[in-house]
N, C-alpha and C positions, 0 to 999 in steps of 0.2 A: 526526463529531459525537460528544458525550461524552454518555451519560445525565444527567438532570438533577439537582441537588446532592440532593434530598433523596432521590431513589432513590440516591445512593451509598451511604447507613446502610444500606439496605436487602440493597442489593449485599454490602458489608462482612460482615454478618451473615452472611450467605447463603455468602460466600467461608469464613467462619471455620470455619460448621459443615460443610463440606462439604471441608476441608483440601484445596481445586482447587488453591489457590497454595500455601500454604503451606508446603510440604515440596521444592516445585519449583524447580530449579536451572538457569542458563543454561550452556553448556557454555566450559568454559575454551581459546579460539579461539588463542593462541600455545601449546600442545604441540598441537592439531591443523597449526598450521604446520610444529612440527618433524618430525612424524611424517608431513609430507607431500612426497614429495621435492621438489626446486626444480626439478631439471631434467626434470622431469613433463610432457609435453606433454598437452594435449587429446585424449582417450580416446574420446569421443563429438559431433564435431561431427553431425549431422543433417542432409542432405539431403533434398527432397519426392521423393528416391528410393533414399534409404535413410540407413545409418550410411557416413562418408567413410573411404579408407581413411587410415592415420595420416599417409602422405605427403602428402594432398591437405590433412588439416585443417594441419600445419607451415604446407605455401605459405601455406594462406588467413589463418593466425597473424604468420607473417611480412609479408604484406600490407598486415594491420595494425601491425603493429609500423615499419614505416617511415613510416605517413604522422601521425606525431606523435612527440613526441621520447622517448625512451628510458624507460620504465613496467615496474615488477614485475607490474603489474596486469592484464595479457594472460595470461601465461602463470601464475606463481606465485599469484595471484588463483585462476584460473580452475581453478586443481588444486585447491588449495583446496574451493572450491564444490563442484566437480567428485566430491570424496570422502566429501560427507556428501550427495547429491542424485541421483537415478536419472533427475530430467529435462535431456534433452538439451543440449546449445547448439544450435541448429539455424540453419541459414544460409537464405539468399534472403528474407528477411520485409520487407516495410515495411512502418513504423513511423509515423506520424504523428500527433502532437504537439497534443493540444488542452487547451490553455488556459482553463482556468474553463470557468464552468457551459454559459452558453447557446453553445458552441463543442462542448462534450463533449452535449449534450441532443440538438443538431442532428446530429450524426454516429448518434446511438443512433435520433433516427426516421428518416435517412434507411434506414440496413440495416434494421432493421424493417418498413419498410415493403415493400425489396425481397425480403425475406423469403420463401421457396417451399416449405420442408420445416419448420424449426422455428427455435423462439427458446428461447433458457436464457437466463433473468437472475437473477443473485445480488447479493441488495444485503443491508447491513443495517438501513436503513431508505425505507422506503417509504409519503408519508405522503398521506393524504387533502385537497389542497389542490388549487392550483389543476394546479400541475403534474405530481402524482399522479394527477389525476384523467386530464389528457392523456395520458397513458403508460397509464392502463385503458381507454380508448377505442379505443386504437390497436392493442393489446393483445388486447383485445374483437374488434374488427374483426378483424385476422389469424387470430386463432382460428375466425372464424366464418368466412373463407374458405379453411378448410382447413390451415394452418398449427398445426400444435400448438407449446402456449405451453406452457412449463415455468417457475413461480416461485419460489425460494428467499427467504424474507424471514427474519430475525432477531425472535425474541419480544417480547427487549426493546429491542431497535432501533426494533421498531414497533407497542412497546406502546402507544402514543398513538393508532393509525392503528384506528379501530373495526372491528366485528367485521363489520356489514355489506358496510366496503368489498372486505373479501376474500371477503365470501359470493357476490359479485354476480360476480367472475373465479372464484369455482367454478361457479356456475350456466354461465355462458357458456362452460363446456369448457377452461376455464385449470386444467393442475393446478397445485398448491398444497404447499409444503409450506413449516409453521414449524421454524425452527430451535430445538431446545433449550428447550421449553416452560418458562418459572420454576415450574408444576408439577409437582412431580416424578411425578406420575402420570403424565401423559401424556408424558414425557421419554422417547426414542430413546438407550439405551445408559447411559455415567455420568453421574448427573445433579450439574451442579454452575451455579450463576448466574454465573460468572466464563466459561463457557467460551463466548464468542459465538462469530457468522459475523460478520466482520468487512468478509469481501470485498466488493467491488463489480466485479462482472462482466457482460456482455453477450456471445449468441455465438451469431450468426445461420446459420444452412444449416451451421454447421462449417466453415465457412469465415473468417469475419472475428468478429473476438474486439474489447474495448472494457473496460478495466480500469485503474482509481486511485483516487482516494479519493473520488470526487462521488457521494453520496445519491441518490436519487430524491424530494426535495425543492424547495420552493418558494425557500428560501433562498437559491440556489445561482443563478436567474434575476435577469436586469436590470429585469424587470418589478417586483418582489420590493427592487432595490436605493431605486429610484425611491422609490415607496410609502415606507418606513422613513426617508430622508433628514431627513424633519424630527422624526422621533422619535429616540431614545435607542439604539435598536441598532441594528450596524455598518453600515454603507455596503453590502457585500457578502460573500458568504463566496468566498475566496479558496481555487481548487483546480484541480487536473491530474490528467488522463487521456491515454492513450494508445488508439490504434486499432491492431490488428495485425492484417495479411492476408500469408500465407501458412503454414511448415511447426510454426511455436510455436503456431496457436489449438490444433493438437490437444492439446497439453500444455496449455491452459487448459480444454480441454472434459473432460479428464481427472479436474482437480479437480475439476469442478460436479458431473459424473457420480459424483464418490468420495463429496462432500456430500450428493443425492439419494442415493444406492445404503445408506449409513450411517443415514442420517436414516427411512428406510424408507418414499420416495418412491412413487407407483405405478411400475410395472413402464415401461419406457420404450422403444420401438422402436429398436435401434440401427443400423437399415437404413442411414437416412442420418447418425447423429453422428459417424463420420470419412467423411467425403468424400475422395477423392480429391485430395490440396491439389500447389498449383505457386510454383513458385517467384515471389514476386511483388515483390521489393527487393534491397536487399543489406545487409542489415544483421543481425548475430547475436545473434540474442536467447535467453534461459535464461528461462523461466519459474521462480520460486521461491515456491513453496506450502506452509504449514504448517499443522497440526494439535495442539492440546496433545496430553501426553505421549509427544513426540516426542524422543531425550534429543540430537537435532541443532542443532533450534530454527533451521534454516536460514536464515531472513532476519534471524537475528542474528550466525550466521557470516557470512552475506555484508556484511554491512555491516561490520565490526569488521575483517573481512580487506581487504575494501577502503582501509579506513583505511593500516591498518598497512603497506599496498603501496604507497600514492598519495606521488608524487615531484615533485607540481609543484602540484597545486592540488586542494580540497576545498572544493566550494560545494552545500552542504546546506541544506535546508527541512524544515521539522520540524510540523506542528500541536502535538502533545503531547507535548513534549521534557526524559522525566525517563531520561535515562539510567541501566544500572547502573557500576560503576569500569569495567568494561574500555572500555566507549565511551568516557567521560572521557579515560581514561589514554593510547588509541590515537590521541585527539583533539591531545589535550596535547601529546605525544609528534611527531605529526606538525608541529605548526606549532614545537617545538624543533628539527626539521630544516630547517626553512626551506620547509614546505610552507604556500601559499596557505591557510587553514584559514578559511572565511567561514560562518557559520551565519545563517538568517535564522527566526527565530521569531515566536510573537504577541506582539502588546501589546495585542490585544485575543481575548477569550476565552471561548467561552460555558460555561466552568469557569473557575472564581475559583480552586480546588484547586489544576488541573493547571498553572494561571498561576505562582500561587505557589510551586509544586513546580519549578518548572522554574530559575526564578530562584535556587536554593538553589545551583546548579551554577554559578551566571556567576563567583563569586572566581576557582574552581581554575584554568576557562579562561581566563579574561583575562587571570590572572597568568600564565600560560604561552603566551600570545601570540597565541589565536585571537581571531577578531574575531567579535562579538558583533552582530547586529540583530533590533532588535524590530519587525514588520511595523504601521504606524499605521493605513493608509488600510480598513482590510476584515478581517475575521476570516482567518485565513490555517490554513486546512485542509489544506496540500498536506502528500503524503510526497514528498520527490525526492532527489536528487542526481547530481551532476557530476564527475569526477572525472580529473584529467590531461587530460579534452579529450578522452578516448575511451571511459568507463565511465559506464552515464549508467542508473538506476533511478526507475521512476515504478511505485507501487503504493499500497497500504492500509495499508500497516506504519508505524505512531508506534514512535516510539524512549522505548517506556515498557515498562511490567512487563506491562500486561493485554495489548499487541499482541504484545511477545515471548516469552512465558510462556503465554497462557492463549489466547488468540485463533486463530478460520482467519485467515488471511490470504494474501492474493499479491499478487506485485513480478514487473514483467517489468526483465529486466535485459538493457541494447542496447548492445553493440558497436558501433559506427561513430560516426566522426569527424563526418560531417555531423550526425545527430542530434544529437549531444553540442553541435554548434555553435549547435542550435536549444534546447536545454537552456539554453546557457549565456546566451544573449541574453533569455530567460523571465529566467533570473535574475537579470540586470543592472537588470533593468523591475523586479522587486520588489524590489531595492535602494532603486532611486529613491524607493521609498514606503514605506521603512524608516528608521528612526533608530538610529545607531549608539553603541552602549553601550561609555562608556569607564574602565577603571581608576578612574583619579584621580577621576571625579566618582563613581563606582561605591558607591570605600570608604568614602565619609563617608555614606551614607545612616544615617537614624536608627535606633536599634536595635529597634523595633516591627517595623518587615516582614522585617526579620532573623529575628526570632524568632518572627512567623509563618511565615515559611519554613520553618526547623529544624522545626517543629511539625508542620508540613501533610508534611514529610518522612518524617515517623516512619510512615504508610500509603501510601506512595508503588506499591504495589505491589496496591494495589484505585483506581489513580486513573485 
């Protein structure tokens, strides 16, 4: 979700006097490729019993590498990543795949509920409705059976969500903590309004982890779609999460713990926060988490690098899709090879800005050969991507300036072919309910939303 237009001026201001963006730079992703050897193998694959020795991570690379056709993206990818990021690739994990709201709601009460030692949830927003109120009940409840609940919420993610509703999960033994107050008094380290928590996380006993782009919102439910049908906004809001159980939740309970432990959380038992974990799939997953003033900006190396690897196909989803040039160029760049290059965007938007801004990009790609879709049927929230059939990312990161630049954020990034299969069939279904934008009728559009565009352009970097 975007803050609402008029708190952008707000935002804006707040960013200028506080030069949070301002002066901040993404890192230039091809001389980290050449400075990165090619013939590089996997330094750190992760077992649930320890680090692999280099032989063992080859085979399980080469494993991969036969069951799909020939990818830079295993190996040269993964060195890459590998040299700007201290978290692992870690093997044995499954993965599973959930689709929109009331698929991703039901997986967070089922672990919740089996819940025994604790809950850590990081959202950035969390709102007082119907379905906010379910998630404090149950929340309520665990706590009161013993369970300690730990909540991360965002200021302005859920500056709408009143004061009471969080007083009532303090009362009841929920600790609490706001991210990044927009008062600078009560701000936790440097204070700036650009720098949210963007994440959305779940992470029950330390064991099973729940992370993408879905709120803890009303929006996001089918009860919620119904209702709205014969009003004026969208159908549904369109989004994906993933579930992860095995040796990667501890790399996600790492960042919550980084967020708490910065934020200057209470004091937290870490008797049971890593557990003991086992091997529970087969699929290789990288956790990728970031922080501003970090001068790696990791889930922009890994996306830009995956680009610039991918040999057969790139089938992208985007909510808030204003790239800077190197994503353009690496985009452009790939489908002049003859790579599959398919993006699937909104056409509906609960920013008219970020809508507008995004659309300023369609010339350069079109003309260079990507294919273009604007999602009709539902608000379309998702971050994802598919790649060759074997590189498959589902997290919080918009491919804009405030996710890449200024924002927490985390992406799990999944190795394995079968996920990837399950990736790719999500995105054939929101094809169907996409309209594909073409050149020739592209160029003749009138010159008004053209130069709305360029306009809305010129701040693309507080949007």
């Amino acid at each position: 979700m975007k803050i609402s237009q008029s708190f952008f001026f707000f935002c804006l201001a707040g960013a200028i006097l506080s030069f949070s963006s301002g002066c901040a730079t993404l890192p230039n992703v091809s001389e980290m490729i050449e400075e990165t050897p090619a013939a590089q193998q996997p330094q750190q694959i992760v077992s649930a019993k320890g680090v692999l020795s280099p032989r063992q991570s080859k085979a399980i690379m080469a494993r991969l590498k036969g069951a799909v056709n020939p990818t830079d993206i295993l190996e040269r990818h993964t060195a890459v990543v590998e040299s700007v990021t201290d978290s692992p690739l870690t093997k044995g994990n499954k993965v599973t795949l959930l689709a929109d709201g009331p698929a991703t709601y039901a997986a967070m009460f089922r672990a919740i509920r089996k819940a025994r030692d604790h809950v850590n949830l990081e959202t950035y927003i969390i709102e007082d409705d119907e379905t906010g109120r379910q998630f404090a009940e149950l929340l309520l409840e665990k706590q009161a059976a013993g369970v300690q609940v730990n909540l991360i919420y965002d200021s302005v993610g859920s500056m709408a969500t009143p004061a009471a509703f969080f007083q009532r999960l303090s009362e009841g033994g929920i600790q609490l903590v706001e991210f990044n107050s927009p008062n600078p008094l009560k701000a936790e380290g440097i204070w700036g309004l650009t720098h949210r928590d963007h994440r959305k996380i779940l992470i029950v006993d330390g064991k099973l982890a729940i992370l993408g782009g879905i709120n803890i919102s009303e929006v996001y439910s089918s009860i919620f779609s119904k209702r709205r049908q014969s009003e004026k906004a969208p159908i549904h809001w369109r989004d994906t999460d993933v579930q992860i159980e095995g040796p990667a939740v501890a790399e996600i309970q790492k960042l919550f713990l980084d967020t708490w432990q910065k934020q200057k959380g209470a004091e937290l038992s870490e008797k049971n926060q890593f557990p003991e974990l086992k091997e529970e799939g087969k699929a290789l997953v990288r956790v990728v988490g970031s922080t501003p003033g970090e001068s790696n900006r990791i889930p922009f190396v890994m996306y830009v690098s995956a680009i610039i690897f991918a040999e057969h196909s790139i089938h992208l989803t985007n909510s808030y899709f204003i790239p800077d040039e190197q994503i353009v160029k690496s985009l452009a760049e790939a489908a002049g090879r003859g790579v599959d290059v398919k993006i699937i965007l909104p056409g509906i938007s609960d920013s008219r800005l970020a809508l507008y801004a995004q659309r300023y990009y369609y010339d350069e790609l079109l003309q260079a050969g990507v294919k273009l879709y604007e999602h009709r049927t539902s608000l379309l929230h998702a971050k994802t991507a598919v790649i060759d059939k074997i590189w498959s990312t589902v997290g919080s990161t918009n491919l804009d300036f405030l996710s890449l630049l200024n924002n927490d954020e985390v992406n799990a990034v999944v190795l394995n072919p079968e996920f990837a299969g399950e990736m790719e069939k999500m995105f054939a279904g929101d094809l169907e309910d996409a309209k594909q934008i073409y050149w020739e009728e592209w160029k003749e559009r009138p010159l008004l939303p053209r130069l709305r565009e360029w306009f809305v352009n010129l701040f693309i970097r507080w949007l």
